[in-house]
C-alpha positions, -999 to +999 in steps of 0.1 A: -372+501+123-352+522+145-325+539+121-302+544+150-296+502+152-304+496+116-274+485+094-284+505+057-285+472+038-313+461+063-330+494+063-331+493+024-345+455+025-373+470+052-382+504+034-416+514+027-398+520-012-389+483-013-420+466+006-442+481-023-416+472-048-423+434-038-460+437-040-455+453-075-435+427-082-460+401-071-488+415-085-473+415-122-460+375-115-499+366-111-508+392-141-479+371-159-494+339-153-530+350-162-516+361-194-501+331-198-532+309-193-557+332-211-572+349-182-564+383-191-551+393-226-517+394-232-517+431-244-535+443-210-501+425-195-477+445-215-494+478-203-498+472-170-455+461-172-452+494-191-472+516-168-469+501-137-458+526-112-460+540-073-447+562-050-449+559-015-460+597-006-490+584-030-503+554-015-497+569+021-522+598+009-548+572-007-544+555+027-557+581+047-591+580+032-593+544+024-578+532+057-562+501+039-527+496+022-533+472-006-563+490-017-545+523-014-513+509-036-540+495-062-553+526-064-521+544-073-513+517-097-543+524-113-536+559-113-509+549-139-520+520-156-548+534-167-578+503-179-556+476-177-557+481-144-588+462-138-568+429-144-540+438-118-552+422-079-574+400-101-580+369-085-557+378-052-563+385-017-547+412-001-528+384+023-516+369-011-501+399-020-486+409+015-476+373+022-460+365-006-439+395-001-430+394+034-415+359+021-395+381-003-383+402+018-371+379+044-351+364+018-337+392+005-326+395+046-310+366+049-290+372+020 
């Protein structure tokens, strides 16, 4: 987005900080559900809640050699999580994850 025309609620909504912030936030839903259903254990859940972090200066370096975002912020989660992190992703497609956020964010938009 050009910053110049960009109203700062709109540029937070659109920031790299916040697009990432959505997947996280749909990537632990799904872990939630999976927890909830017996797919993964419920302790592996509470770490991966504990632990989960990212920052953006991360998954842009990961990027660069892996030439894909999803795999480059599942990388940095991993980074953090530690083992549970073989449950996060599980069962998703990286146009789960970006979908489902876009939807997010264009919400978060409108509002």
């Amino acid at each position: 987005m050009n910053e110049r025309y960009t109203l700062p609620e709109m540029g937070a909504v659109w920031s790299l900080q916040n697009k990432f912030q959505k997947w996280l936030d749909v990537e632990i839903a799904v872990c939630e559900v999976h927890a909830e259903d017996g797919t993964i254990p419920t302790d592996a859940l509470g770490e991966i809640k504990s632990k989960a972090a990212f920052t953006v200066e991360r998954i842009n370096e990961i990027e660069k050699t892996t030439d894909h975002d999803v795999i480059a912020f599942t990388t940095n989660l991993a980074e953090n999580i530690g083992p549970a992190s073989r449950f996060v992703h599980y069962g998703l497609t990286s146009s789960d994850v970006v979908d489902t956020a876009n939807a997010l964010l264009l919400r978060d938009a409108c509002d």
